[in-house]
C-alpha positions as CSV (number, residue, x, y, z in Angstrom):
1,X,-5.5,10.3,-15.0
2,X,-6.4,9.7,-11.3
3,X,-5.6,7.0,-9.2
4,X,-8.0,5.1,-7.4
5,X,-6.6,5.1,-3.5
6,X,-8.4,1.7,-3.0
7,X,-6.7,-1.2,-5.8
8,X,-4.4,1.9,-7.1
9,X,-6.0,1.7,-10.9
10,X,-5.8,4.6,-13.1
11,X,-8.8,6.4,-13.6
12,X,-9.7,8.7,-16.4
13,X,-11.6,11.6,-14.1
14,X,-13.2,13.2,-17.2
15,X,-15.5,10.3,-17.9
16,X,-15.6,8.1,-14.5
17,X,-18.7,8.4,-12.8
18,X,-17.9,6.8,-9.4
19,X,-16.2,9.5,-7.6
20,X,-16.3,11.2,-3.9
21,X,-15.6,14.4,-2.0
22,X,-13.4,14.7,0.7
23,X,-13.3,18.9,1.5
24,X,-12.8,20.0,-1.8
25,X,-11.3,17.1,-3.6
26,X,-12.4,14.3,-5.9
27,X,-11.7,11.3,-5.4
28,X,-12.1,8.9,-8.1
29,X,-12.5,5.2,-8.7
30,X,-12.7,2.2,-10.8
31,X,-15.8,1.0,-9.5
32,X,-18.8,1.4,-6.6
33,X,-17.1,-1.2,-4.9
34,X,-13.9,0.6,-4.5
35,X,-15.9,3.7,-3.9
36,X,-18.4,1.5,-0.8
37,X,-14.5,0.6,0.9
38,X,-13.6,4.1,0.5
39,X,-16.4,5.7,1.8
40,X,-16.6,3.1,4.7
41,X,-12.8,4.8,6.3
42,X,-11.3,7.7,4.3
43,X,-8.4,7.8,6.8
44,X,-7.5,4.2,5.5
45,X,-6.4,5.2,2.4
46,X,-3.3,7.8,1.3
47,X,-5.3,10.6,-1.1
């Protein structure tokens, strides 16, 4: 399980579909609006 960085859910990464790349990591997330705040400001959040 994952963790999303935004609300701190748990995230299964083999079957969530909302997901970013910072370098060569995944980042995944509960949903796009989790992903839309992330994506605004990566440095916001601890990954």
């Amino acid at each position: 399980m994952a963790r999303d960085p935004v609300c701190g859910m748990e995230v299964d990464e083999r079957t969530s579909t909302v997901k970013s790349k910072v370098g060569e990591k995944e980042i995944f997330f509960c949903c796009p609006h989790c992903k839309s705040k992330f994506d605004k400001d990566p440095s916001k959040f601890k990954i």
